[in-house]
C-alpha positions, 0 to 999 in steps of 0.5 A: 684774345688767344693766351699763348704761352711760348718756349723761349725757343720760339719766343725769341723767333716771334717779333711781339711787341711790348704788350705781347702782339704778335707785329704783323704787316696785315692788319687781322682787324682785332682790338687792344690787348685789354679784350678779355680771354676767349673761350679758345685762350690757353696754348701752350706752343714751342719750336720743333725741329724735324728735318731741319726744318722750323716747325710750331707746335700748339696744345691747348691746356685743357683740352690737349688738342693739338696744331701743327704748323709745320715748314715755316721760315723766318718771316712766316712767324710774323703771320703766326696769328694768321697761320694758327687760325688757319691751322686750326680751322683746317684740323677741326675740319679734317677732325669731322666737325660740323657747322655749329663747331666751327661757327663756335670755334671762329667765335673764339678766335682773336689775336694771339697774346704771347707770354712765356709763362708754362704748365709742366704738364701741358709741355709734357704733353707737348714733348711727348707729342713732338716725339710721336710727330716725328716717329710718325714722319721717319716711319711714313718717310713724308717730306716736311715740306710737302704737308700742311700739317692739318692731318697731322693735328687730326692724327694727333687729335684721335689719340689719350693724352694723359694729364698730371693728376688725373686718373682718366685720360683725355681724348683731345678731339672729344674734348674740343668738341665739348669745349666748343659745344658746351659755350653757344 
């Protein structure tokens, strides 16, 4: 399972169920809550609004690697399980890596755990990254609904993100990288 620790904002748009599930109408085929955290657990997500548009943004804690889910409406959080895998797959892809990344990184995928503990850090990573998205946007003039979001994760991906504590900085695709190629 995938720990995902949500705003209130989003959590209060995501249909869970009492064990933290996401209720979606497909079947995604994974066990009971009680399997133990894979190697990808730990995102931080929150609600975003660029264009008047619904938008999720996720960073894992460690690593400050970022998806974007971007255009999504009321049913789409229903398949958010669905759509993180997909994001995220495609913006490793669009980031360069190779078979065994990607072998690794689908090794880790699982249902998504939703909760609304937080890491003051990691949300303010988050809210600096949301500013950068939507400067990115305003200054390119790009239309919301007519991107995938999977450039967006890569540009986010090539870029420091400083952590509360720490002296160096963290390249978030360098960092992912040695996550998923350090667990084989």
């Amino acid at each position: 399972m995938i720990r995902l620790h949500c705003t209130k904002k989003l959590l209060a748009k995501l249909p869970i169920n009492e064990g933290g599930r996401i209720a979606s109408k497909i079947n995604r085929g994974y066990a009971a809550n009680d399997e133990k955290e894979s190697l990808l657990s730990g995102w931080h997500a929150n609600l975003v609004l660029i264009q008047r548009r619904q938008n999720v943004l996720m960073v894992h804690n460690k690593t400050r690697f970022c998806v974007f889910i971007p255009a999504l409406k009321k049913a789409d959080f229903a398949d958010l399980d669905y759509r993180f895998e997909d994001a995220f797959m495609n913006t490793l892809l669009k980031c360069g890596a190779d078979d065994a990344m990607m072998n690794a990184a689908h090794a880790g995928l699982g249902p998504l755990v939703c909760d609304s503990d937080c890491d003051r850090s990691v949300q303010g990573t988050m809210n600096q990254t949301a500013f950068e998205i939507e400067h990115m946007i305003h200054h390119r003039s790009v239309n919301l609904a007519e991107i995938t979001g999977y450039g967006v994760g890569a540009w986010l991906a090539d870029r420091p993100c400083s952590v509360k504590g720490k002296k160096e900085v963290i390249w978030p695709d360098r960092a992912m990288r040695e996550l998923l190629t350090s667990h084989k």
